[in-house]
C-alpha positions in Angstrom: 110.7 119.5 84.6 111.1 118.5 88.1 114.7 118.3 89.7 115.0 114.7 91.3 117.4 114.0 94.3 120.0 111.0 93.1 120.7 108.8 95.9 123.7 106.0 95.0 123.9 103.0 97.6 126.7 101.5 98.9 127.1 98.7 96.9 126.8 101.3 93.8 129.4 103.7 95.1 132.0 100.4 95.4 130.8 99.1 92.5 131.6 102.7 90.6 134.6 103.0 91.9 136.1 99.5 90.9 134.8 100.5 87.2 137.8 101.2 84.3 138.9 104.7 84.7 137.0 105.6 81.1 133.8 104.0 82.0 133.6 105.4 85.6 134.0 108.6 84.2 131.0 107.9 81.7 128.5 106.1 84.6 129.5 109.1 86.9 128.4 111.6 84.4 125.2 109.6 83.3 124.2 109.7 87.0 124.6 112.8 87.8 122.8 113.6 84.4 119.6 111.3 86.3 118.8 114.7 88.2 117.5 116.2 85.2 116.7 113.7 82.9 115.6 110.2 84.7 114.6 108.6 82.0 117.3 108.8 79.2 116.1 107.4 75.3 118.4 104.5 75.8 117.1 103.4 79.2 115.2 100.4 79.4 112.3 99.7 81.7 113.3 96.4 84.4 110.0 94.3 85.1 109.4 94.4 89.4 107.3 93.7 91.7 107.5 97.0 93.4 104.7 99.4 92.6 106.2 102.1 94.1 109.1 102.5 92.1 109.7 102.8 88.7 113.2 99.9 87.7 115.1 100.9 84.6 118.6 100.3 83.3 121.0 102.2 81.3 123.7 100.5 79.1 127.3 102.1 79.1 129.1 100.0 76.5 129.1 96.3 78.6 128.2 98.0 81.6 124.2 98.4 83.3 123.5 100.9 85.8 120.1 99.7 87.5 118.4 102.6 88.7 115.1 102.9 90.6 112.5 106.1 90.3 110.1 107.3 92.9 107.9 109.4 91.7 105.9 110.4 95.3 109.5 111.6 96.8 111.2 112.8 93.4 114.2 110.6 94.5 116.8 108.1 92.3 118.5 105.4 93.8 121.2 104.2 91.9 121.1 100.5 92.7 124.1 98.7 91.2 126.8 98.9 88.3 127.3 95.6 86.8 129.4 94.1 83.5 126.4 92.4 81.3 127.6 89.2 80.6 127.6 87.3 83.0 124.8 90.0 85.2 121.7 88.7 84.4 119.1 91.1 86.7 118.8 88.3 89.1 119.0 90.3 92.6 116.4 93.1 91.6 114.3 92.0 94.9 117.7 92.2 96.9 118.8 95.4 95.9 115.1 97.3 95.9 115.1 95.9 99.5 118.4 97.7 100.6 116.7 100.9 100.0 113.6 100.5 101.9 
């Protein structure tokens, strides 16, 4: 298997670093776990319209990390880190655009 390149935006890297201590811990080992494994068992494909780009979460207790997987450049880009309730996937578009 392939080693991919993880990328985490801006907004992730805030996002992560406002998280609990325990679960920042957890997210930051999950991501830097993407490298060799992108596609955990308990990652869920996200619906997009982006062809390029393969959308998929990961759940961490309460916590999603939306992640996006280019298979042409062997890249990640960890998108956002979000507390589901109350995120409801609503600014895919938005945050697939910050990385183009």
């Amino acid at each position: 298997m392939s080693r991919y390149i993880v990328y985490i935006t801006p907004r992730a890297l805030r996002e992560m670093k406002d998280l609990p201590g325990n679960i920042r811990q957890r997210v930051k080992h999950a991501v830097d776990d993407f490298a060799e494994n992108p596609r955990p068992s308990d990652s869920k494909p996200l619906q997009s319209s982006e062809v390029e780009v393969e959308l998929l979460r990961l759940r961490i207790d309460k916590w999603r990390i939306v992640y996006a997987i280019s298979e042409t450049e062997e890249t990640i880009d960890v998108l956002a880190v979000r507390k589901r309730p109350p995120y409801d996937y609503g600014d895919l578009e938005k945050l697939l655009s910050e990385i183009e």
